[in-house]
N, C-alpha and C positions, 0 to 999 in steps of 0.2 A: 725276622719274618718278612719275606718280600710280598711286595700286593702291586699288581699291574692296573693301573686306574687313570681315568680321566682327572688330573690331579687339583683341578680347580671344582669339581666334586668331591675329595676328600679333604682331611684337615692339611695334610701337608700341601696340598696344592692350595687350596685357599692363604694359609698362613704364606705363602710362597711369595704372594703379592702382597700380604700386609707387611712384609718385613721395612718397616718405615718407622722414623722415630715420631714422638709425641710433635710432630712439625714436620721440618722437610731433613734429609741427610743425603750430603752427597758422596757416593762411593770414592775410596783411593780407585784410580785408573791407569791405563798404557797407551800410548798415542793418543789415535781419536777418538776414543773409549768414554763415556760417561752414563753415570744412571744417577738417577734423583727417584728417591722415595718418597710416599705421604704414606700417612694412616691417620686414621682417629686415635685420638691416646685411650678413650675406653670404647671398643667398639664391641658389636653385638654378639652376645656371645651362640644367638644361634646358627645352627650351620646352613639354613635353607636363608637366613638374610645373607651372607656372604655370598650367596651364589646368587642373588638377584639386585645386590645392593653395590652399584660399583663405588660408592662413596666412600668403602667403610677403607680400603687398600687402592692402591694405584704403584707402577712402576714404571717409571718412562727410562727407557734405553735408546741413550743418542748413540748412535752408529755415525760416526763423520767422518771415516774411511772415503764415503762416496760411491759405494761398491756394495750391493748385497754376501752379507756373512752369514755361514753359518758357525750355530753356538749354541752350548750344551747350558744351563741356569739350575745351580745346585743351590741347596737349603740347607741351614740346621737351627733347628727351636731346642732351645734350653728353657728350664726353671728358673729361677732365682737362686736357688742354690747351685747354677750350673750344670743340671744335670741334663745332658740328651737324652731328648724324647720323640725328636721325629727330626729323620734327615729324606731329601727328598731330589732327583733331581728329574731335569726335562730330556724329552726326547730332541735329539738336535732338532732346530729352532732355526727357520730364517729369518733372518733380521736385517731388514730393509734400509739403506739409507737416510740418516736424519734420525727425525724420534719418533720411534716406536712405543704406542702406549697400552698398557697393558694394568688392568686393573679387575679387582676381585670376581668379576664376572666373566673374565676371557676365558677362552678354553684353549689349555696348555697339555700336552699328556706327558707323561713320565710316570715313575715310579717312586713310592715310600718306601720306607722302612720302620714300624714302630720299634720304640727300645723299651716304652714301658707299655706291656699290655692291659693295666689299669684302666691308663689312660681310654687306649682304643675302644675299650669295652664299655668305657661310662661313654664317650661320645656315641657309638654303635646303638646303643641304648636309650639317648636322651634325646639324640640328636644338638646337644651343647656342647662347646667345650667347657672345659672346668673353671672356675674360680682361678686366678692368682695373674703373678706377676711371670713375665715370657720376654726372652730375650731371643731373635731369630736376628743370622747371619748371610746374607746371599754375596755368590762368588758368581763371576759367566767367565767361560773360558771358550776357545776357539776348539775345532775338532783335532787338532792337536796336542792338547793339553796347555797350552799357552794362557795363560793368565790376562784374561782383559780387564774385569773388573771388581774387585776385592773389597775385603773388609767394609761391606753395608750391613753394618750391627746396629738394633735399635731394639727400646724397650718398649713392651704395651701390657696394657694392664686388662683383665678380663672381668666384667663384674656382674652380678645376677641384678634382673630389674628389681624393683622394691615389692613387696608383696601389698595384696588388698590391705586398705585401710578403712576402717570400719566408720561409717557416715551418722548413722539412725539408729535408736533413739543415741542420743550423744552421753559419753559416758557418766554414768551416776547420775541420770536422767530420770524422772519419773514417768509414768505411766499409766492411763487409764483406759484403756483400752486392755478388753484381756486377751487380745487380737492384734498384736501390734504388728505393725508394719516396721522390719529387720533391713537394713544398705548398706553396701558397701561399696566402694570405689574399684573397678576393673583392675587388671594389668595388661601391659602392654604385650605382648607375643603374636609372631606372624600367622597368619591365618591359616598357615595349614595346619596349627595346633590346636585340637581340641579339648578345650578347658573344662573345669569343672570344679562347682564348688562346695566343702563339706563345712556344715554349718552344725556347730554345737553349743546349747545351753547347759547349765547347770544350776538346781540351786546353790545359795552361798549360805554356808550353817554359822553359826555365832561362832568367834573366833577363827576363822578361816581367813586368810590372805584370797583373792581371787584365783591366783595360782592355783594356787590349794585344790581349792571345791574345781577346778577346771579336770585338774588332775587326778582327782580321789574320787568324786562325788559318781553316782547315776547321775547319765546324761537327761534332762529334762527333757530336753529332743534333740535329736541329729536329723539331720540329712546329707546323706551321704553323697550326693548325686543333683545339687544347684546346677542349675544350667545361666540361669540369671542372675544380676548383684541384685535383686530386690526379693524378698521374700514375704509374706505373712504368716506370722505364727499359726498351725492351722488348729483349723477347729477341732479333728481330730486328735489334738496331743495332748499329751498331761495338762490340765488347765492350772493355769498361773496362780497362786495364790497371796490374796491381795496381804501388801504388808511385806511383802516376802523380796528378797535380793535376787537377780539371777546375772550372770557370767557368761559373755558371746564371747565368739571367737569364730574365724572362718580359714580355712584351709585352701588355696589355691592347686590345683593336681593338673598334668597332661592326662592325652589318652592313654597314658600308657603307666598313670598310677606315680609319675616325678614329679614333685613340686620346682615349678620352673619359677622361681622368686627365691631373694634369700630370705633368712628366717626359715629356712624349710617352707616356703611357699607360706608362711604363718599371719594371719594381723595380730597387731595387739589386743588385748584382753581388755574389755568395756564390761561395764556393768548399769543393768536397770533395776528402777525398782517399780513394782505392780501396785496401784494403790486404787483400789473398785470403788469407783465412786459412789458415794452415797447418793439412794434414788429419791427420798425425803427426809423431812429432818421433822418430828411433829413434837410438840410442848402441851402434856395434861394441862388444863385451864381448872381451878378448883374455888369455883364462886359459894356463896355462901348456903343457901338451902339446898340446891338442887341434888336427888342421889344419885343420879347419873351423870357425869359430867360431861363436857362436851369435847369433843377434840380440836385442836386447830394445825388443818396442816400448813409448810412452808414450804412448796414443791421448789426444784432448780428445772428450769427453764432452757427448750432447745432453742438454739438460735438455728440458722442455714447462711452460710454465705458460697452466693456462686458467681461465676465469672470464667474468663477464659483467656491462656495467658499465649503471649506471642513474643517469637524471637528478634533480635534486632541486631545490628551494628548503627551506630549512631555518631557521627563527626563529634570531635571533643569540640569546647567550647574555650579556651584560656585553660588547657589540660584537665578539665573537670567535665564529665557527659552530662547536659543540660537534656533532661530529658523532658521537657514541657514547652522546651525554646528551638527543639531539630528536629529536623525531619526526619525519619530512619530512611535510610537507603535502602533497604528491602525488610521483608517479613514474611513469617512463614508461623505456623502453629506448634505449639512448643509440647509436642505430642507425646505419651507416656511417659511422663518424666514423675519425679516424687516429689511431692510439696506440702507444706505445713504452713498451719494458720498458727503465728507465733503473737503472744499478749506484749504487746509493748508499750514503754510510760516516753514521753517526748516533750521535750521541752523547746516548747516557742521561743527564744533567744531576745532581748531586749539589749541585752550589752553583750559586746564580746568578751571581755575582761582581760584581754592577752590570753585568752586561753590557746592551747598549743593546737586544739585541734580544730576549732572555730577558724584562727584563721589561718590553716592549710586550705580550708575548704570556704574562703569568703562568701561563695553564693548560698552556704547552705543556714538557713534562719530556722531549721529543726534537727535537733539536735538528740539522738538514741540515749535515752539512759541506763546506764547500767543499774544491774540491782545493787551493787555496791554503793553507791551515789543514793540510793533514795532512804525516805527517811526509815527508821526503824521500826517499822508496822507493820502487822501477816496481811494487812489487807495491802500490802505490793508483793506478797509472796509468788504473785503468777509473772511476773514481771521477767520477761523472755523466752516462759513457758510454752510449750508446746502444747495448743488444746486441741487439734485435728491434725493429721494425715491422710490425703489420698494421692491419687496422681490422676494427672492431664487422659482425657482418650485422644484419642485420633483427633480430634479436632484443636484439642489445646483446652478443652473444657475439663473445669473443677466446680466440684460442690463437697463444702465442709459442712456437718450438723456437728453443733458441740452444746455441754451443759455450760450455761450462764448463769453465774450469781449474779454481776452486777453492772454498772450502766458503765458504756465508752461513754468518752467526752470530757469535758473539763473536772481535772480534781483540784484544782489548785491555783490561785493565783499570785505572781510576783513573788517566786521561789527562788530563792539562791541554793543552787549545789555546785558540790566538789563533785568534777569527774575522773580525780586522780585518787581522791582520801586519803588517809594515814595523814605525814607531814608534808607531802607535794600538795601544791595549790593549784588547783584552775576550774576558775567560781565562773559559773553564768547564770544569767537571774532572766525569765522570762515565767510563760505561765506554763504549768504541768497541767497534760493530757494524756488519759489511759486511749489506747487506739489497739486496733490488729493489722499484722501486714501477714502477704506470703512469703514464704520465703522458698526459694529453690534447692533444692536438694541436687545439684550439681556441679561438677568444677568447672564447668566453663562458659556456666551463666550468673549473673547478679541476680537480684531480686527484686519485683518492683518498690519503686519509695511511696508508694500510695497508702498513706490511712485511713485503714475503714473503721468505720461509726457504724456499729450495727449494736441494736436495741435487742433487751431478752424477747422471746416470745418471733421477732424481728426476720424475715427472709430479705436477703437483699441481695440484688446483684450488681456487683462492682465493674460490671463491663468488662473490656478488653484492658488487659497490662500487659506492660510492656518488662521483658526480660533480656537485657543486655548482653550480649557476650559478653567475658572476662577479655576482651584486644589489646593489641598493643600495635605500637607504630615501628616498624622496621626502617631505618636510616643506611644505607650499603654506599661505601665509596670504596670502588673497584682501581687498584693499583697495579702495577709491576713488580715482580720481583725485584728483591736490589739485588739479587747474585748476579755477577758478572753483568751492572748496572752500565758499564761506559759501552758494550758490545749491544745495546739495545736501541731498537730507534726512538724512546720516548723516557722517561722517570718518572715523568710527571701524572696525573690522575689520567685514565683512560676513558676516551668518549664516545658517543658511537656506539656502547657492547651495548647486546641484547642481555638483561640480570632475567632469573626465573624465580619464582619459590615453589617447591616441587613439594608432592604429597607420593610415599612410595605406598602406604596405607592409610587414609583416616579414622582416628581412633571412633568408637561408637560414643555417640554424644555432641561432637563436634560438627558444629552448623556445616550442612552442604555451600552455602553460600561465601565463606570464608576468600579474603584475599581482597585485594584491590591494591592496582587498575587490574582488571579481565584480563586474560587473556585473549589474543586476535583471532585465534584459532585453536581451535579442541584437538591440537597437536599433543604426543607427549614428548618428551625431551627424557633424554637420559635413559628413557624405558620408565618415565613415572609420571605421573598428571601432573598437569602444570596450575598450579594454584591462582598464580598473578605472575602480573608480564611487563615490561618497564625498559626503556633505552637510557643509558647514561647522559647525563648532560653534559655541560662544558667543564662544572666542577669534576666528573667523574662519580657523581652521587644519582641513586636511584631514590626511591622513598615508597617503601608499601605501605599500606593501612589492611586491617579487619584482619589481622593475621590475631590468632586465639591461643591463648596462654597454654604451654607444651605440659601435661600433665604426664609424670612417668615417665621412666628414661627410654621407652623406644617411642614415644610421641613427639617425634619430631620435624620439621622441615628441613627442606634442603637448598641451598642458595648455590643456583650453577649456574653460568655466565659463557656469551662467545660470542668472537666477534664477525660484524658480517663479512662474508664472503666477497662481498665487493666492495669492502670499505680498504683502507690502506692500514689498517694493522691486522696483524696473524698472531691472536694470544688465545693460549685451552686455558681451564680448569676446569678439575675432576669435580664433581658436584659434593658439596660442604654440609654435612648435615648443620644443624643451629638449633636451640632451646632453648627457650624465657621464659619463667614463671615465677609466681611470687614468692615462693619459697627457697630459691636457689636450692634445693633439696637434693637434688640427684646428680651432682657433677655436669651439671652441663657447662660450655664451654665460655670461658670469662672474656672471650674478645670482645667483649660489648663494654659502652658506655648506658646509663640509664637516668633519663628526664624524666619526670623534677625528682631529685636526688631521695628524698622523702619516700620513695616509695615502697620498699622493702618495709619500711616501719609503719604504714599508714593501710592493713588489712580494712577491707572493705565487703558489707553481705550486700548494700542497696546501691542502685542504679547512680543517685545523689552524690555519694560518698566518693565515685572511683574514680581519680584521675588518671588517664590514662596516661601509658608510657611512650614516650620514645625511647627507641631501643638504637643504637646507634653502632655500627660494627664496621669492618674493610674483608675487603675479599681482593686475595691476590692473584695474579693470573701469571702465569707462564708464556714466555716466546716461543713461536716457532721457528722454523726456519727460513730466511727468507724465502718472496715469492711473487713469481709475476703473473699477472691473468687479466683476461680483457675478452671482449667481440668482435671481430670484422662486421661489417655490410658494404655495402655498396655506395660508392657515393652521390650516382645519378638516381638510386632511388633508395634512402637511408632506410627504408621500412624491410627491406630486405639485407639477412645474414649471407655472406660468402661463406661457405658448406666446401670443405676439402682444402683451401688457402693453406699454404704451408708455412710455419712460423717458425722462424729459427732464433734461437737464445745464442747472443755470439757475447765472446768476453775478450777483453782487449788486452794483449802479450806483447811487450815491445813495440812491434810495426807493424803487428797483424791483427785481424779478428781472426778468432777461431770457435768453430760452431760446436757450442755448448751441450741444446738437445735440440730438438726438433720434434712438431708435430703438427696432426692436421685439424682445422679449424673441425665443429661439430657441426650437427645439425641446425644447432642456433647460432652457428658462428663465435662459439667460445673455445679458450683454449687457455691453458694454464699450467706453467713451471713452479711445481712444489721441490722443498727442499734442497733450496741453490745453495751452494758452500763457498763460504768468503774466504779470503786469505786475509794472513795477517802479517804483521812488521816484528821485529825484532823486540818491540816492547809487548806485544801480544795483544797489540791494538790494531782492528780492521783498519784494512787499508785495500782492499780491493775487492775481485775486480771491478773495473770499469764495464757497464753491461749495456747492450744493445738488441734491438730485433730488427728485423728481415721478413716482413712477409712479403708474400708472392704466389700469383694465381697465371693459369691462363685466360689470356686475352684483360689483362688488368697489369696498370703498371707496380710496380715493386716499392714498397713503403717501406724507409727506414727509420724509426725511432730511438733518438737516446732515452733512453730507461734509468729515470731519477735524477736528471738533467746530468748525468755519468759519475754522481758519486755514488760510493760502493753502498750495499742494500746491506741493512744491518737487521740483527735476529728479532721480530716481531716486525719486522718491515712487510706489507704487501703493496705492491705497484698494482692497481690495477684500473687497468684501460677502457673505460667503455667506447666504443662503439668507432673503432679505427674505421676512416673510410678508405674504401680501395677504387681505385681512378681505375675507370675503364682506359683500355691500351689504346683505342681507336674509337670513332663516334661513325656511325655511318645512317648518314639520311637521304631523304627521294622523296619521291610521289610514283603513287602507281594509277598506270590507266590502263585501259581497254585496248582494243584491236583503232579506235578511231581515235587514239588518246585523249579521251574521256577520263575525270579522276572515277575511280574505283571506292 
């Protein structure tokens, strides 16, 4: 079945340019024929990111004939088992001298061919490609059927984001509220896709697996139709019955009824339980005559705690965020977010004991207890309990009312607990305080460390907290390829480049403010916002801050680099998607190192606890072809460019020059030879030519410059010339007078 299409609008045309292996691969070639491939080894399986994401494929076709060619670029994607399923080729193609760069956003036209129309029909349908493992092969041949560049096979792998992950109440969580406030975690999908999410309870009968009653039972409620990850059980549903188990789960769908996550777009299966709090607790008193007796009630007690919470990045301090000792670099109101007032027991610290986790965290002298660690008493049974839910308005403002039995504040003093128990040790002995904190219901913020003291009966407000981003420190040291390493003009770290981190979407939740240093200007690059902006030093190292832990596999940045135009090297790369977060969860890509080593094991909910990371990675960059560029002006008056100067490229042959190319100076007097072709010697090592320029104006004398003191310009070489002056050919001065030769 043939289909005439814009091919880098269909799958064959998109896959056309990812045919790249998990890295770079360089095609077998003929003459001066070469192509070099990239891809992402898992890249996005939607079809509308392919078409606006050039990171995800690239294809660079060096032409070093010297000559525009034309040339036909044919396709074929197999499965893993080998089977063809999409061949595809271009309409002849001209292909310009030097290299040609071409990546999943160019637009190329030709024709497909599906062989399986499964296939066609689930992408037509979902707008994804499928699930699995793809092997694509691209050939380019001249319009004579001649063979240029062959066998570029490589394999890539397709994977479905992760589905919603269920946040609130946390599973096997209790419950007092017969209203509870239901979260879940997003997924990541490009915004032309309109989500939706199906939410169902169930109860759980005696003997039931959760499965089970998900599967068997009446749904306690659905909603078929979430627009939001937050819900409220409403008032109008079956009312929760206290005592009673029930079974969530949430369902991710498109507009179009496909769950675009694997699992079937599914979370996993949590369960709460509803326990109605008792509103008094009253005790018959039975004195001795009286016939009537008297009653005594023991009411529980509301408390209210308000305050209002604000966002931050905040410089680490010795890798730990000192949030009492920095300043925050900016702030903003931490506005309809979910937050819980959680019962916590803390222990003030007197010894360290070597415990493991005391001293990762030297500064911290308070210390989270778990309920395992405390002693065995129901009166620590609240201990990390959840006794309120609400979320932030607009402004960042919260107000918890909860029932209180009994007093914050010191329960204990010069306590020794295990915070490992069983047979591992690690004792700290200080004094035990029951306190409340809030805690954030987000991935990409901490929670403040602030203990609040609020009394029964007690309204209090705790002021402004402070809620941290989850950041991390990005370390980039920008290199050169080692392919064909002795034909380069440098090895060593490159300096000088402009590094980006690029946003092609940000996910909802993720601070506007993210990134550091700024950017210089509200440019985009690449076709995508520019996050932070940063020039290599003399190591070849950038260094961002306030970049925000990548949650989900399409939550990502992207690290794309180039260098300037009038500095003396000429290196691309195609922009590098990148992902860190704490849970390496989703395949993101391992070129990184991560400081202090600890951190994958050392999970953190409070501001106190997190030491942030450096993230440490290289980004490689590719040569050009050589190239010379510069400006004319004037030399009697430098402020001015010579406009029309004719500049000629001459290369040195035996006893002659001979003229290369030729062109005229601009409007601002610039002018510039891309893509010069060096020769080589019998070991395949440059060795020429020797290059010179020739400019030349009327009524200006004739300026000749050797070009790289005349040794020959090597690939990422740029010569460039500011600001050549041009000698007027003659000077002519006077005085002017009048009829009585008076000056004028």
């Amino acid at each position: 079945m043939e289909m005439k299409t814009r091919l880098l609008s269909s799958v064959a045309g998109l896959l056309m340019l990812l045919t790249g292996a998990t890295g770079l691969s360089f095609a077998q070639s003929t003459g001066s024929w070469n192509a070099l491939l990239t891809v992402q080894p898992f890249p996005s399986p939607y079809m509308s990111d392919w078409q606006t994401n050039p990171s995800i494929a690239s294809f660079n076709l060096i032409n070093g004939t010297g000559v525009p060619a034309t040339v036909v670029i044919s396709l074929t994607i197999s499965n893993s088992n080998g089977q063809r399923l999409i061949t595809g080729s271009s309409d002849p193609t001209m292909v310009n001298p030097g290299a040609n760069l071409l990546n999943s956003t160019s637009t190329l036209h030709g024709s497909a061919s599906y062989y399986d129309n499964g296939i066609k029909t689930q992408i037509a349908q979902t707008g994804r490609i499928p699930e699995g493992s793809y092997t694509a092969c691209l050939t380019v041949k001249d319009l004579s059927g001649n063979l240029l560049v062959s066998n570029a096979c490589a394999n890539f792998t397709i994977v479905y984001p992760d589905p919603p992950h269920l946040v609130f109440p946390a599973d096997g969580d209790s419950v007092i509220t017969a209203n509870p406030m239901l979260q879940w975690t997003p997924i990541q999908v490009p915004v032309q896709y309109q989500l939706h999410y199906v939410l169902k309870i169930a109860e759980v009968l005696q003997g039931q697996t959760s499965s089970q009653a998900l599967a068997a039972n009446i749904p306690q409620y659905v909603d078929q139709n979430a627009i939001t990850t937050t819900e409220q059980y409403p008032i109008s549903a079956l009312p929760l019955k206290s005592g009673s188990t029930y079974v969530w789960q949430v369902q991710a769908l498109d507009q179009n009824g496909f769950p675009p996550a694997t699992n079937d777009g599914k979370s996993e299966i949590w369960t709460f339980t509803y326990n109605k709090p008792a509103q008094f607790v009253f005790h018959r008193v039975l004195p001795p005559p009286p016939p009537t007796p008297p009653f005594h009630f023991v009411f529980f007690t509301t408390s209210t705690v308000t305050g209002s919470l604000y966002g931050t990045f905040t410089p680490p301090s010795n890798g730990i965020i000192m949030m009492n000792n920095q300043s925050a670099k900016s702030s903003y109101p931490l506005a309809n977010t979910t937050v819980e007032l959680v019962a916590k027991y803390m222990l003030v610290s007197r010894t360290g004991g070597g415990g493991m986790r005391f001293m990762q965290f030297a500064n911290t002298t308070e210390l989270s207890v778990p309920r395992h660690s405390l002693p065995y008493d129901h009166k620590y049974d609240d201990a990390d309990q959840v006794v309120a839910t609400t979320t932030t308005d607009a402004s960042g403002d919260f107000s918890f009312s909860f029932l209180q039995t009994d007093s914050t504040g010191l329960i204990a003093k010069n306590q020794t607990l295990n915070f490992l128990g069983g047979d591992l040790t690690d004792d700290h002995t200080g004094d035990l305080y029951k306190v409340y904190r809030v805690v954030v219901q987000s991935p990409y913020y901490l929670s403040p460390s602030n203990d609040i003291d609020v009394q029964p009966y007690q309204t209090l407000n705790v002021g402004s907290l402070p809620a941290l981003a989850r950041e991390y420190t990005l370390k980039i040291t920008v290199l050169p390829t080692s392919y064909n390493a002795t034909a380069q003009v440098t090895q060593g770290a490159l300096t000088g480049v402009d590094v980006y981190i690029l946003r092609q979407t940000r996910p909802a939740g993720v601070p506007d403010s993210e990134g550091y240093p700024k950017p210089t200007s509200p440019e985009s690059q690449a076709n995508m916002q520019v996050v932070a902006e940063a020039q290599t030093g003399s190591n070849g190292q950038v260094t961002f801050s306030d970049l925000v832990q990548n949650i989900g596999p399409n939550d990502q940045y992207f690290i794309y680099a180039k260098t300037d135009p009038k500095s003396n090297l000429g290196y691309f790369c195609f922009p590098q998607s990148f992902q860190f977060n704490y849970t390496m969860g989703f395949g993101q890509s391992l070129n990184f190192q991560v400081s202090p080593n600890n951190f994958f094991t050392t999970p953190a909910t409070f501001n106190n606890d997190y030491p942030v990371p450096t993230v440490s990675t290289t980004l490689t960059m590719w040569p050009l072809m050589p190239s010379i560029a510069g400006t004319v002006y004037r030399k009697d008056n430098p402020n001015v460019p010579v406009i029309g100067a004719q500049v000629q490229s001459l290369t040195f042959a035996l006893f002659f020059w001979n003229t290369e190319s030729s062109q005229a100076t601009l409007s601002d007097g610039s002018f510039s030879f891309d893509n010069l072709n060096p020769t080589y010697d019998n070991g395949g090592n440059i060795s020429g030519p020797m290059r010179a320029l020739t400019i030349s104006d009327y009524g200006f004398k004739d300026l000749n410059i050797a070009v790289n003191n005349g040794a020959p310009l090597k690939f990422g070489q740029r010569v460039y010339l500011e600001k050549l002056l041009l000698d007027p050919a003659a000077n002519v001065s006077g005085k002017v007078v009048d009829e009585q030769g008076n000056p004028v």
